[in-house]
N, CA and C atoms of all chains as a GROMACS GRO file, in nm:
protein
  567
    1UNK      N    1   5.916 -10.363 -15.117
    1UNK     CA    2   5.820 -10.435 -15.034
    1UNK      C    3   5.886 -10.474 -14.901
    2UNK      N    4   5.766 -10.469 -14.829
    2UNK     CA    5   5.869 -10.503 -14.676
    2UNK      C    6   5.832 -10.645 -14.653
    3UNK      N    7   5.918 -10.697 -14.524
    3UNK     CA    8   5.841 -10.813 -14.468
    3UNK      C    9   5.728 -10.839 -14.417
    4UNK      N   10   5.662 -10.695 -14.354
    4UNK     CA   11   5.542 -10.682 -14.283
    4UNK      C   12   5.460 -10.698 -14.373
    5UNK      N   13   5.506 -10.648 -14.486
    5UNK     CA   14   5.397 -10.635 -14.573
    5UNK      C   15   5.371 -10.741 -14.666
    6UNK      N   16   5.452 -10.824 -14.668
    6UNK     CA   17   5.438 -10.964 -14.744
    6UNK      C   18   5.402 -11.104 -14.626
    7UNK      N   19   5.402 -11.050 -14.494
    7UNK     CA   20   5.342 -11.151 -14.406
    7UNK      C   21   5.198 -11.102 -14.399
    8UNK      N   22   5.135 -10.926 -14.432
    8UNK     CA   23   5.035 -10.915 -14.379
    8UNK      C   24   4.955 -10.958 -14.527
    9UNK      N   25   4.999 -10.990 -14.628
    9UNK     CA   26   4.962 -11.019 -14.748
    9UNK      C   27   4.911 -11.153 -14.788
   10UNK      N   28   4.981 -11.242 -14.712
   10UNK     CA   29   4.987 -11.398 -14.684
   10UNK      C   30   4.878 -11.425 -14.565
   11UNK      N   31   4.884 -11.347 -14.465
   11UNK     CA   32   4.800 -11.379 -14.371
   11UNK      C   33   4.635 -11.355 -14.429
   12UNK      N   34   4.646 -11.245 -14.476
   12UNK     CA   35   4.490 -11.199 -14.504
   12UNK      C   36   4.443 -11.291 -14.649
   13UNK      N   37   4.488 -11.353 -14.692
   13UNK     CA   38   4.499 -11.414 -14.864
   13UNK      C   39   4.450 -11.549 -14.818
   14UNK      N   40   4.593 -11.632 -14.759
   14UNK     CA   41   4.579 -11.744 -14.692
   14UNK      C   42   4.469 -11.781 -14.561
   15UNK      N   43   4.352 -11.886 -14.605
   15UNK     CA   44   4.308 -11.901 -14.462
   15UNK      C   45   4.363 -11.974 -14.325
   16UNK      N   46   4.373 -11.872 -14.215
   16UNK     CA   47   4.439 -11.949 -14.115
   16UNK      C   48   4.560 -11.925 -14.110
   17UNK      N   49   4.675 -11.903 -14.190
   17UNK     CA   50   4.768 -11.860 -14.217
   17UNK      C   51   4.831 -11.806 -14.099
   18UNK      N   52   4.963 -11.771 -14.056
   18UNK     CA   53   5.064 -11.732 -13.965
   18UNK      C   54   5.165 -11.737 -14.082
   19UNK      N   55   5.256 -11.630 -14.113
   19UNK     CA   56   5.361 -11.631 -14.195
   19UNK      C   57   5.461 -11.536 -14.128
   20UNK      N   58   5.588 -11.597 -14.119
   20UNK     CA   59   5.706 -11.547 -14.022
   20UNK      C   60   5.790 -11.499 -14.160
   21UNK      N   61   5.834 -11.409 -14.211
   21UNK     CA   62   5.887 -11.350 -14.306
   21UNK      C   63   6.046 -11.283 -14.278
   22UNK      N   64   6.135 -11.299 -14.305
   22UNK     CA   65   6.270 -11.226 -14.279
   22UNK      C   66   6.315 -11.207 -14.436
   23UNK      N   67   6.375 -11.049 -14.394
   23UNK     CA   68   6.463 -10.990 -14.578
   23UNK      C   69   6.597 -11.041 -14.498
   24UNK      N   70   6.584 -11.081 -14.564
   24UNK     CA   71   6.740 -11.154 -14.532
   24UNK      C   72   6.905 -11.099 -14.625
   25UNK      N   73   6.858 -10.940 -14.659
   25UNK     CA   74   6.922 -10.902 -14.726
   25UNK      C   75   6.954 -10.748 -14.686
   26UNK      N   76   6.824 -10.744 -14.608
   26UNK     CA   77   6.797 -10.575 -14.574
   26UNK      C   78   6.734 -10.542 -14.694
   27UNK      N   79   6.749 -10.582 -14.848
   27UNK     CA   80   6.727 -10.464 -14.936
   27UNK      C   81   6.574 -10.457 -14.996
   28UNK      N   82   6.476 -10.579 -14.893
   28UNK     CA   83   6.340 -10.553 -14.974
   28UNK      C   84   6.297 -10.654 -15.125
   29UNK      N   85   6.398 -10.748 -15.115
   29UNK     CA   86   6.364 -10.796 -15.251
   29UNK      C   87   6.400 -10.974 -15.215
   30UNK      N   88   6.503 -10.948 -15.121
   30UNK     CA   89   6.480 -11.118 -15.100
   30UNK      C   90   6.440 -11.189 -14.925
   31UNK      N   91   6.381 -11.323 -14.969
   31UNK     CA   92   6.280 -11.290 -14.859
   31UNK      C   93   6.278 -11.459 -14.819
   32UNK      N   94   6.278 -11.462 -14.703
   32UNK     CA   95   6.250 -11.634 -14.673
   32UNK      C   96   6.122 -11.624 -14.603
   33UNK      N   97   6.023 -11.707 -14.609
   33UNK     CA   98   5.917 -11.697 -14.545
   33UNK      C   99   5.885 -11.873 -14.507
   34UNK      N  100   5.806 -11.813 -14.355
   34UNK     CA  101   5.725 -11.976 -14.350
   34UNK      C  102   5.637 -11.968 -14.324
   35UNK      N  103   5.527 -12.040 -14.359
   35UNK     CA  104   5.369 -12.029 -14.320
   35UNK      C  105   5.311 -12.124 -14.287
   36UNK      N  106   5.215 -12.136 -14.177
   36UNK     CA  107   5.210 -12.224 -14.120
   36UNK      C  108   5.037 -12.177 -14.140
   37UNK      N  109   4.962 -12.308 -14.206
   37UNK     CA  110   4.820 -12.260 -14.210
   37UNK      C  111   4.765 -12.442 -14.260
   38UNK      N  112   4.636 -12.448 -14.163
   38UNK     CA  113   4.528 -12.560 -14.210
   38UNK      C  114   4.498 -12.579 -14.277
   39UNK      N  115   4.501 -12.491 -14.371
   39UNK     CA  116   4.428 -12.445 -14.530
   39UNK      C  117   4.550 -12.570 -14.613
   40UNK      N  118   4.657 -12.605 -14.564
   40UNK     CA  119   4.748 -12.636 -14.634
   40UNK      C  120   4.734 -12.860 -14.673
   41UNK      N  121   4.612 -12.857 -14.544
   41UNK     CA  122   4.639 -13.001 -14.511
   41UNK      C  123   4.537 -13.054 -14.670
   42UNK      N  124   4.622 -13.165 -14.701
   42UNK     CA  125   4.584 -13.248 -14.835
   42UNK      C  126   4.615 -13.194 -14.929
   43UNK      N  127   4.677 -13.107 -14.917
   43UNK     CA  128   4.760 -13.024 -15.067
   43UNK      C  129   4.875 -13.054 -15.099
   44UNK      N  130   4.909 -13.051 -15.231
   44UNK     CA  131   5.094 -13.118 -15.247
   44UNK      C  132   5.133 -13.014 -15.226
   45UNK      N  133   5.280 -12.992 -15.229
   45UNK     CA  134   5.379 -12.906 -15.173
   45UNK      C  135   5.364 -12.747 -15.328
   46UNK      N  136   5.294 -12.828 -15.442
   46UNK     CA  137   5.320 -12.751 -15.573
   46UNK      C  138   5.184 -12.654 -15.506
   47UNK      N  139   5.069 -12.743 -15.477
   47UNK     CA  140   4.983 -12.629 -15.486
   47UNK      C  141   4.955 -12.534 -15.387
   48UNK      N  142   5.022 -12.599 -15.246
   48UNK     CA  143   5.048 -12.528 -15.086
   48UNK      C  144   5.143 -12.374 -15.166
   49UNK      N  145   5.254 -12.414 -15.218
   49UNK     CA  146   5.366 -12.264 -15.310
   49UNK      C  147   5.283 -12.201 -15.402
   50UNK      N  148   5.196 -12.247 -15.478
   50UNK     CA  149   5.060 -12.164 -15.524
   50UNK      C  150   4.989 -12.109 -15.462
   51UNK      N  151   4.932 -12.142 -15.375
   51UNK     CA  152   4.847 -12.116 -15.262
   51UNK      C  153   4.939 -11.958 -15.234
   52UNK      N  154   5.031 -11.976 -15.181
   52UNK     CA  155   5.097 -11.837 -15.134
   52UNK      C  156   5.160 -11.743 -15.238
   53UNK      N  157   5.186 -11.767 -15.368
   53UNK     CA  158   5.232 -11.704 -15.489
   53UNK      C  159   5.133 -11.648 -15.495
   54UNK      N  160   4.988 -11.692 -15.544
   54UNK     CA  161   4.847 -11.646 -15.560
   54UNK      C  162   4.858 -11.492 -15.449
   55UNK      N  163   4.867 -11.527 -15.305
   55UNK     CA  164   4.811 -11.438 -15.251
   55UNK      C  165   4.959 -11.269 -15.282
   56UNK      N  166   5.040 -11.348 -15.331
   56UNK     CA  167   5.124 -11.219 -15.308
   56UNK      C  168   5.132 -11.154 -15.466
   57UNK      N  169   5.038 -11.203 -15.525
   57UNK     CA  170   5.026 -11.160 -15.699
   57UNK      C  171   5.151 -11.127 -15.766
   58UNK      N  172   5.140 -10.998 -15.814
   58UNK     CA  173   5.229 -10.913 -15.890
   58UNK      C  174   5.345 -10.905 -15.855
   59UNK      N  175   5.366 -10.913 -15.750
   59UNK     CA  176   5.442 -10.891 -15.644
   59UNK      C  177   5.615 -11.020 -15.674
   60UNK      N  178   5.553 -11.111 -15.723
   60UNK     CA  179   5.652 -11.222 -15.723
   60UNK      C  180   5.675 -11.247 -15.880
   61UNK      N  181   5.705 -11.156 -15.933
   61UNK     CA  182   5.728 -11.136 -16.061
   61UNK      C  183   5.880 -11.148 -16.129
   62UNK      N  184   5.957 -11.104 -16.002
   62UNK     CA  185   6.100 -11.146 -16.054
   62UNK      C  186   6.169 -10.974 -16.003
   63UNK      N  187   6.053 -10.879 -16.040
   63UNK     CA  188   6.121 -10.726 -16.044
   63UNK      C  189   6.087 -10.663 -15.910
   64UNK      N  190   5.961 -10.708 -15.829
   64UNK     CA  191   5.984 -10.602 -15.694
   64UNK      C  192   6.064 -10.679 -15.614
   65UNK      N  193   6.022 -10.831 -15.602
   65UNK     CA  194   6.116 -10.956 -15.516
   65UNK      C  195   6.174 -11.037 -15.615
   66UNK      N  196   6.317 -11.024 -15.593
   66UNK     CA  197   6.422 -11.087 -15.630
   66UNK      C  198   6.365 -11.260 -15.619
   67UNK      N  199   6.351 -11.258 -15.487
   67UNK     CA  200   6.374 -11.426 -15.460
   67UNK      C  201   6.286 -11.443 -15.326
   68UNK      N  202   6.246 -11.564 -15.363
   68UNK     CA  203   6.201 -11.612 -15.201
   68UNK      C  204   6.177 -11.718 -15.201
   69UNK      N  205   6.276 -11.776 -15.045
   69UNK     CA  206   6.278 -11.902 -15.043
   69UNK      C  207   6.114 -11.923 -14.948
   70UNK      N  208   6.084 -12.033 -14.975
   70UNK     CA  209   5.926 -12.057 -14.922
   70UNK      C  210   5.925 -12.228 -14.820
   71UNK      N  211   5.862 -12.225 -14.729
   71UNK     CA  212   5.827 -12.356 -14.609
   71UNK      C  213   5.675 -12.302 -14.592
   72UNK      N  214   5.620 -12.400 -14.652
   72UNK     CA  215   5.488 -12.407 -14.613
   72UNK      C  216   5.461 -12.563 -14.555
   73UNK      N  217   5.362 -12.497 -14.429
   73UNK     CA  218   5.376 -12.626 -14.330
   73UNK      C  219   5.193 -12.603 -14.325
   74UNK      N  220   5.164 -12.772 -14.238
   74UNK     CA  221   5.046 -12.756 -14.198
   74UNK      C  222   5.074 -12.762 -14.034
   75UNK      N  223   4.952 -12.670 -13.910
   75UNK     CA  224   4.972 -12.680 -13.809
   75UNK      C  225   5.061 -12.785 -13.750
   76UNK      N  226   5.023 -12.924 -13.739
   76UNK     CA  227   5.062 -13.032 -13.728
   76UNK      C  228   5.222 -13.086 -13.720
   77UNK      N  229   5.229 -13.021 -13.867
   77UNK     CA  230   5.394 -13.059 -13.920
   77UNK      C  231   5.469 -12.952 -13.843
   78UNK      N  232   5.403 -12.804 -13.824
   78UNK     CA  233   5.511 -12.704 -13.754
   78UNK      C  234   5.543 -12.736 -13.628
   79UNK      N  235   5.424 -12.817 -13.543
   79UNK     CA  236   5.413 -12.823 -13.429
   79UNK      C  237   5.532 -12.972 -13.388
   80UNK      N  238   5.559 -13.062 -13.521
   80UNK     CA  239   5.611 -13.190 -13.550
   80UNK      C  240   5.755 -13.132 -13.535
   81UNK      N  241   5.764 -13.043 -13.596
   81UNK     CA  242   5.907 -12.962 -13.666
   81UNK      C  243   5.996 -12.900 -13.513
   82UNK      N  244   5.936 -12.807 -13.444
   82UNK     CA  245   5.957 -12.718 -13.347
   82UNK      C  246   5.968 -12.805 -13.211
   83UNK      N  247   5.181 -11.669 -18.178
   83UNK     CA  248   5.309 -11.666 -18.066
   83UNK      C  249   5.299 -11.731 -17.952
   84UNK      N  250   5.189 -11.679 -17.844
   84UNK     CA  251   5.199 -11.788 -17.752
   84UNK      C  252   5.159 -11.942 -17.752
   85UNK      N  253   5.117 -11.974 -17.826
   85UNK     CA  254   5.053 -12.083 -17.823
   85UNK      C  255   5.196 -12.151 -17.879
   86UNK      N  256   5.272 -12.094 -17.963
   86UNK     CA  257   5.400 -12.156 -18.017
   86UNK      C  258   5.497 -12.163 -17.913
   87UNK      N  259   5.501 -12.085 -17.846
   87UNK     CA  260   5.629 -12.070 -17.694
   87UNK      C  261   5.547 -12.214 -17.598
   88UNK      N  262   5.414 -12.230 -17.620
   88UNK     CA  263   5.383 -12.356 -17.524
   88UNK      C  264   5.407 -12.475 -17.588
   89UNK      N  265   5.426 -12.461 -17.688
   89UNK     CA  266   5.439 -12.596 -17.796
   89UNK      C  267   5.571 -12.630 -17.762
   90UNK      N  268   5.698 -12.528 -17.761
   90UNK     CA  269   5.842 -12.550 -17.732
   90UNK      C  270   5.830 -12.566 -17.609
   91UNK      N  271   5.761 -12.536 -17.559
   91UNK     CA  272   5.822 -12.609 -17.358
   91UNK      C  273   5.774 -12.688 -17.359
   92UNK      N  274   5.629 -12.756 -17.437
   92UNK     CA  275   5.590 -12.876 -17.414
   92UNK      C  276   5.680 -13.006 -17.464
   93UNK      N  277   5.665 -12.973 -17.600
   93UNK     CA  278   5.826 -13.032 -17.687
   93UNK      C  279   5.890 -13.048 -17.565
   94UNK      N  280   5.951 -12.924 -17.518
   94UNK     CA  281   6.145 -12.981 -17.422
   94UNK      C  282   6.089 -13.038 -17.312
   95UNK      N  283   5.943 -13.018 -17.276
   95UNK     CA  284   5.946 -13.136 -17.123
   95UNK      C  285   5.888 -13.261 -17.190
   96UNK      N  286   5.834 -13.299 -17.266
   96UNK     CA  287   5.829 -13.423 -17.345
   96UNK      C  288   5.935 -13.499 -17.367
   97UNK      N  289   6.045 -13.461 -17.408
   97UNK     CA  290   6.150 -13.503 -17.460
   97UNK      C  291   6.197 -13.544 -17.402
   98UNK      N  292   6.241 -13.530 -17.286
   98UNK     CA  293   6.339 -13.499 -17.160
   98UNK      C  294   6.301 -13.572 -17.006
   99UNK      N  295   6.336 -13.661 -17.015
   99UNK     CA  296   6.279 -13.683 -16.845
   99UNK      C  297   6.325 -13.632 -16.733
  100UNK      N  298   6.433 -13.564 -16.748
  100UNK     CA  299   6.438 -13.491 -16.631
  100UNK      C  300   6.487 -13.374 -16.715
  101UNK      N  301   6.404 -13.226 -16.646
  101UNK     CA  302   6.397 -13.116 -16.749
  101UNK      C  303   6.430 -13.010 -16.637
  102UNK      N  304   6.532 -12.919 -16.600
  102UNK     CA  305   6.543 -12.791 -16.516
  102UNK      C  306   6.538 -12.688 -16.630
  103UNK      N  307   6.446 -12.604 -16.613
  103UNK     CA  308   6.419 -12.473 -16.644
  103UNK      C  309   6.545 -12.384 -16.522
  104UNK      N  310   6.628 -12.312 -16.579
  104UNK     CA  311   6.692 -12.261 -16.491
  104UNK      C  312   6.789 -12.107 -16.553
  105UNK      N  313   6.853 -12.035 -16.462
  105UNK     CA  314   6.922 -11.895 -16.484
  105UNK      C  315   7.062 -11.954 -16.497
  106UNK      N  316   7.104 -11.954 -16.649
  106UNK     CA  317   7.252 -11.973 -16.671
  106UNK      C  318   7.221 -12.123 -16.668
  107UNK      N  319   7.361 -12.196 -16.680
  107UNK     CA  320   7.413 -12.382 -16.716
  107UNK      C  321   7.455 -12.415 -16.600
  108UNK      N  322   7.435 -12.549 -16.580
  108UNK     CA  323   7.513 -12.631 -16.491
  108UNK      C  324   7.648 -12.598 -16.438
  109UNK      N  325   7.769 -12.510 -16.585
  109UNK     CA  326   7.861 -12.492 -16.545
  109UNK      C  327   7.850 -12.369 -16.443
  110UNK      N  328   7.747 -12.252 -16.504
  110UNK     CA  329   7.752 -12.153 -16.480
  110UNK      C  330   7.633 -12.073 -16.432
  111UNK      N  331   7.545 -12.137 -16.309
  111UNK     CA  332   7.449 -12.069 -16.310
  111UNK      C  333   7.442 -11.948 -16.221
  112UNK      N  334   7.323 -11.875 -16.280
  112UNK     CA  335   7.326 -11.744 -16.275
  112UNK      C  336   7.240 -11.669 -16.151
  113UNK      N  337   7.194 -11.770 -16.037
  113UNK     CA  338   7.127 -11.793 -15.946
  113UNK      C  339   7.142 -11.853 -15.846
  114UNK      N  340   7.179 -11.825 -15.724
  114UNK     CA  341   7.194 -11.925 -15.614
  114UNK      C  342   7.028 -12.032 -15.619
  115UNK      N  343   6.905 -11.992 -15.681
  115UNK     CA  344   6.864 -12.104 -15.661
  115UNK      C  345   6.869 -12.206 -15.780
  116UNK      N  346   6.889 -12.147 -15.863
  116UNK     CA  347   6.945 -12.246 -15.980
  116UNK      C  348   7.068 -12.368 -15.932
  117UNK      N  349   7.142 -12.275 -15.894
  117UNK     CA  350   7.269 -12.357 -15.836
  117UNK      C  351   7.241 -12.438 -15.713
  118UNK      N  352   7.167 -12.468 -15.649
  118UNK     CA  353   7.121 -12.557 -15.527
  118UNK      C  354   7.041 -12.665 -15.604
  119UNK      N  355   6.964 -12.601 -15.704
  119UNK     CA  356   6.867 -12.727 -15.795
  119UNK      C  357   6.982 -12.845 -15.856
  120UNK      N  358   7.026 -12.752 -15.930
  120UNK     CA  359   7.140 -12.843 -15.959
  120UNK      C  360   7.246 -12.968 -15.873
  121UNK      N  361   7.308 -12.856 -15.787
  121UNK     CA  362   7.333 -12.946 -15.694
  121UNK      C  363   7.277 -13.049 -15.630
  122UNK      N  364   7.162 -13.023 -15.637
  122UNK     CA  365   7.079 -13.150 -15.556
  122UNK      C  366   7.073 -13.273 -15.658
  123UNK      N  367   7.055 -13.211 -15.825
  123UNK     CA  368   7.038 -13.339 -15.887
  123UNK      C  369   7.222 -13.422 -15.976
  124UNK      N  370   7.282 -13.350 -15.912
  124UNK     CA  371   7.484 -13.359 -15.926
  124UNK      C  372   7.489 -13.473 -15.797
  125UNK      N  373   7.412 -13.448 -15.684
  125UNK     CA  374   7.450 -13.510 -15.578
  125UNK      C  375   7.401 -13.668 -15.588
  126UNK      N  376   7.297 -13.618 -15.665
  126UNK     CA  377   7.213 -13.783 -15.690
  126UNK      C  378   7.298 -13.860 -15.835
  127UNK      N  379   7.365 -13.775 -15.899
  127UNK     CA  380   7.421 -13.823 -15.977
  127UNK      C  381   7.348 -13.908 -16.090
  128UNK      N  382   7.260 -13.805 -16.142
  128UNK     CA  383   7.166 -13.853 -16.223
  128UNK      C  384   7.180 -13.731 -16.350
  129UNK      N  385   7.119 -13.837 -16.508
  129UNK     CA  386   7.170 -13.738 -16.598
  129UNK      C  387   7.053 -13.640 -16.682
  130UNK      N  388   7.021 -13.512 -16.665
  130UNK     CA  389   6.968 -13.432 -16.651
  130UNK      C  390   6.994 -13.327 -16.787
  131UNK      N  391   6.857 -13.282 -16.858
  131UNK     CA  392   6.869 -13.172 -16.933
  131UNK      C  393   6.875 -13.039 -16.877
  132UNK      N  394   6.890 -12.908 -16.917
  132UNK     CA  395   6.875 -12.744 -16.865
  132UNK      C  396   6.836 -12.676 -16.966
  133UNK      N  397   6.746 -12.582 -16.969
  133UNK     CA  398   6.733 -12.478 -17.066
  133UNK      C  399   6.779 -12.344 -16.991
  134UNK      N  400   6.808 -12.264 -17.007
  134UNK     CA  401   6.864 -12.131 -17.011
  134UNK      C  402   6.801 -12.034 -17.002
  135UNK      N  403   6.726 -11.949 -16.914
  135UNK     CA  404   6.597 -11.907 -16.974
  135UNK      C  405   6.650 -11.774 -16.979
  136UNK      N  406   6.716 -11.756 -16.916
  136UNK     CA  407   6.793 -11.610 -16.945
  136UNK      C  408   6.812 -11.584 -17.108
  137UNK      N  409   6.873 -11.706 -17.146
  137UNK     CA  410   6.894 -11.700 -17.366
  137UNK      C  411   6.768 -11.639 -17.413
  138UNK      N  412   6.672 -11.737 -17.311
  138UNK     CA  413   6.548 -11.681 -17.407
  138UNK      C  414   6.396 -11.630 -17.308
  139UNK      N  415   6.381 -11.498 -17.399
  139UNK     CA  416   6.281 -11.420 -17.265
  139UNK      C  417   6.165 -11.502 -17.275
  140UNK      N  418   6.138 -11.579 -17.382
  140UNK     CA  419   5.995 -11.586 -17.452
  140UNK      C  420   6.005 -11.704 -17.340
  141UNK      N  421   6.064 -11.816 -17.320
  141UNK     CA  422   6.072 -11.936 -17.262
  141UNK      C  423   6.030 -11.901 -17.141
  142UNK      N  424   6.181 -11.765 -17.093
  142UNK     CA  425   6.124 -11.679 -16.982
  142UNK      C  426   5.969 -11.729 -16.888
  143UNK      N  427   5.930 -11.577 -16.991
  143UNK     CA  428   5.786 -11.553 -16.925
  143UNK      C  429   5.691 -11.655 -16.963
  144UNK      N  430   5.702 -11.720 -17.058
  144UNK     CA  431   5.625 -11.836 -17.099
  144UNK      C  432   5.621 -11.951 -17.010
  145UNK      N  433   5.737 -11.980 -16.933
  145UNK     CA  434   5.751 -12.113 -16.817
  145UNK      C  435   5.623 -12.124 -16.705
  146UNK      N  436   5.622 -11.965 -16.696
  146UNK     CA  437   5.586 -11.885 -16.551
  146UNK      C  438   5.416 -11.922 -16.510
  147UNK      N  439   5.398 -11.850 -16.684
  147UNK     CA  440   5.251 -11.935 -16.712
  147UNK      C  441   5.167 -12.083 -16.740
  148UNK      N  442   5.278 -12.126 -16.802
  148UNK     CA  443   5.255 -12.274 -16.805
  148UNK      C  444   5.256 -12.370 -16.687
  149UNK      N  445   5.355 -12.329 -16.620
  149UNK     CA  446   5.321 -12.386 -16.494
  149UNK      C  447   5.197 -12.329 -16.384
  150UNK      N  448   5.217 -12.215 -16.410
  150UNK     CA  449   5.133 -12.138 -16.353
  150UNK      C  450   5.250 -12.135 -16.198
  151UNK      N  451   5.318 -12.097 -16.184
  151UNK     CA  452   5.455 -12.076 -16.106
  151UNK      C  453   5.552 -11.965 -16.136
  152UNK      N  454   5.541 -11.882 -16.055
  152UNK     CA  455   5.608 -11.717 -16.079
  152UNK      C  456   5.756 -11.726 -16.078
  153UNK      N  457   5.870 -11.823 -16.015
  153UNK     CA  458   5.948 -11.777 -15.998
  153UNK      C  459   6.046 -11.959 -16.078
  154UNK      N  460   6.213 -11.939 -16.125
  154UNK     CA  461   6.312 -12.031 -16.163
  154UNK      C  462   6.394 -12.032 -16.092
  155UNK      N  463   6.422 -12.147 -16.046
  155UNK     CA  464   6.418 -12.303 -16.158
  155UNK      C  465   6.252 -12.335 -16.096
  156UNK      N  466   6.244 -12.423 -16.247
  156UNK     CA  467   6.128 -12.530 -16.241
  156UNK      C  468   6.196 -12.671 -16.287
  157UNK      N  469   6.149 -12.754 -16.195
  157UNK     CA  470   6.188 -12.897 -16.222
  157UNK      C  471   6.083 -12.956 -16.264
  158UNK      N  472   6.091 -13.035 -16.395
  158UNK     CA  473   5.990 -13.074 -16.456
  158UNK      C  474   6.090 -13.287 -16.454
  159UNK      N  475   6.020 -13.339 -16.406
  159UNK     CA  476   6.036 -13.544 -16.410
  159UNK      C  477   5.943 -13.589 -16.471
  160UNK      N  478   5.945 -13.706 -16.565
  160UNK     CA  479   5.871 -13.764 -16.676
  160UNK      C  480   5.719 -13.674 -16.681
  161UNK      N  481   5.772 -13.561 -16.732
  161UNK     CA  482   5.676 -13.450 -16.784
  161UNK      C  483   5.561 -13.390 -16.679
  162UNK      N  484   5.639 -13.417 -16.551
  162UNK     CA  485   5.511 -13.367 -16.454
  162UNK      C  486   5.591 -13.239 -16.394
  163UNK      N  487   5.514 -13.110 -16.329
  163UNK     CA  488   5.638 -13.013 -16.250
  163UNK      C  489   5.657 -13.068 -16.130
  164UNK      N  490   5.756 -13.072 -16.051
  164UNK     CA  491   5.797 -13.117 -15.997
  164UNK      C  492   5.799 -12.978 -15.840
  165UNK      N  493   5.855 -12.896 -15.897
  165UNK     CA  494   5.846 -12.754 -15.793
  165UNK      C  495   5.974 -12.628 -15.835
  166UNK      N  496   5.986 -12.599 -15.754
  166UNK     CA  497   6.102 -12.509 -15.763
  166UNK      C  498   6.227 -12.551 -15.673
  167UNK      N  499   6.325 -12.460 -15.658
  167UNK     CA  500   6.439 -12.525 -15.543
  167UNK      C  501   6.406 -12.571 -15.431
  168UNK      N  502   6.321 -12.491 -15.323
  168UNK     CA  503   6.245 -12.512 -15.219
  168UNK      C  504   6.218 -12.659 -15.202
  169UNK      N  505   6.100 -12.671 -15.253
  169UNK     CA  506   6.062 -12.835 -15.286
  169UNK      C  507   6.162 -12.938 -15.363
  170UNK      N  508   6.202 -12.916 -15.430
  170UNK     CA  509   6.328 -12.977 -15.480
  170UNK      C  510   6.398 -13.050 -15.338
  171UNK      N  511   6.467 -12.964 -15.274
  171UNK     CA  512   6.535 -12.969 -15.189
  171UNK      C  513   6.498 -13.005 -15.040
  172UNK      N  514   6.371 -13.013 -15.051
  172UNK     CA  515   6.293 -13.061 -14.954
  172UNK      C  516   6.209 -13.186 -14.964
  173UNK      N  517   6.214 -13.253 -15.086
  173UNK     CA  518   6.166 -13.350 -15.108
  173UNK      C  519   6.341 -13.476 -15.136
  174UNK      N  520   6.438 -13.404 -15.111
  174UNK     CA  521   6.532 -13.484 -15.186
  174UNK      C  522   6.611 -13.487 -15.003
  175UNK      N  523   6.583 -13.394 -14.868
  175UNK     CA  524   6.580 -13.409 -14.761
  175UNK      C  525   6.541 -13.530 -14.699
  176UNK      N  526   6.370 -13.501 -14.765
  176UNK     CA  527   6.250 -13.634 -14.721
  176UNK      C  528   6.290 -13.774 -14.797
  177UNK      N  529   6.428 -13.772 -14.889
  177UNK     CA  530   6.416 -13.925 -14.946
  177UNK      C  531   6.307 -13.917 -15.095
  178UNK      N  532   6.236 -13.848 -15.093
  178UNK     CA  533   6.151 -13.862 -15.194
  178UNK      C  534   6.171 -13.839 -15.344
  179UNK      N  535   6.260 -13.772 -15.349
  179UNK     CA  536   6.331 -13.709 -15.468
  179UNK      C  537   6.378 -13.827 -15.548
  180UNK      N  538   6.457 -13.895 -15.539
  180UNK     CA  539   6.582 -13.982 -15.565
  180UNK      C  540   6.474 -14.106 -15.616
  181UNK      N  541   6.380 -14.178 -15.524
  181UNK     CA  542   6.284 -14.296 -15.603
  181UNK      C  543   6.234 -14.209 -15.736
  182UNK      N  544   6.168 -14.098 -15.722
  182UNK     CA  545   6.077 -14.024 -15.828
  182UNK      C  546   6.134 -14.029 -15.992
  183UNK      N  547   6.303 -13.970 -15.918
  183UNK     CA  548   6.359 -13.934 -16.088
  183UNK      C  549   6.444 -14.125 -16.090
  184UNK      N  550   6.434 -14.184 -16.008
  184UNK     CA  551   6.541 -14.294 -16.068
  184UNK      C  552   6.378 -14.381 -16.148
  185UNK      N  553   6.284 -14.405 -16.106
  185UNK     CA  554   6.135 -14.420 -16.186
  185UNK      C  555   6.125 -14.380 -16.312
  186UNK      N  556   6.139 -14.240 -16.342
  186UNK     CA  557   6.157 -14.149 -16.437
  186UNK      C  558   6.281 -14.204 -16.550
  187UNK      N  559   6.401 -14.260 -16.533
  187UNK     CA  560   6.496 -14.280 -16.586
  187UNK      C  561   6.503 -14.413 -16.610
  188UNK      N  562   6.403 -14.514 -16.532
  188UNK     CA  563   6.397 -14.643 -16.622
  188UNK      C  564   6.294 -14.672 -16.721
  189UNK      N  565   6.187 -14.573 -16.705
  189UNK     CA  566   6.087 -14.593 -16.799
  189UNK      C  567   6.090 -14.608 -16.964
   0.00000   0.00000   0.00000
């Protein structure tokens, strides 16, 4: 799996969504991502990492992606952050 | 079978007030994010159970669903999930971590 393809996965899943994705390994399996989406405001942090597990299904199983570290933000907080 | 693999994780997060689901032991884990979970709760210096899930597949794939959370460690505090390393480590950043489980440990 690529990065493109796990940001374009998150974007279209997630509403509102922007997800900045790096393999931080080269090899396709481990992956840091941040997403920055409205969809996120009044949600705890457990169900915001659901929210994006959901959209990348099968996918986060342990066997195509190793690992991924996850920052899920709402507009607000990225804009707080940056 | 499954309903018995939920009975044993319910059992070990019952039991346990502070519960890491994790790859390999404290001495020896088998995961850089295992090993950051840990660390975070070594740093707080608080005293903490682990299960192994690598020992066991059933616990394994059984965690994944019960939480409804794809990927380990899972931090489970007076029987609620808590998150994975990510949040772990981002809530123990924010200060938030440290009131939650010292709550948890006087109850």
């Amino acid at each position: 799996m690529t990065a493109a393809e796990i940001q374009s996965k998150i974007e279209a899943e997630v509403e509102g969504a922007t997800a900045e994705v790096r393999d931080y390994t080269g090899t396709g399996d481990h992956f840091q991502v941040r997403v920055v989406a409205p969809a996120f405001e009044g949600l705890t942090r457990v169900e915001r990492h659901q929210l994006v597990y959901r959209a990348l299904g099968a996918a986060v199983d342990g066997r195509t992606i190793h690992a991924i570290a996850l920052e899920t933000l709402t507009p607000a907080q990225a804009a707080g952050r940056s | 079978m499954e309903s018995n693999v939920n009975d044993r994780i319910r059992d070990a997060i019952e039991g346990n007030k502070i519960l890491i689901f994790m790859k390999g032991n404290p001495s020896f884990p088998m995961c850089g994010f295992s090993a950051a979970t840990i660390e975070v709760f070594d740093q707080m210096g608080v005293p903490y159970e682990t299960v192994d899930v690598l020992k066991d597949p059933e616990i394994r794939d059984g965690i994944k669903r019960y939480s409804n959370w794809p990927t380990i460690p899972q931090v489970y505090v007076a029987g609620k999930f808590i998150g994975g390393c990510d949040i772990v480590r981002e809530m123990h950043a924010a200060g938030e971590l440290e009131p939650l489980v010292r709550d948890a440990l006087r109850s």
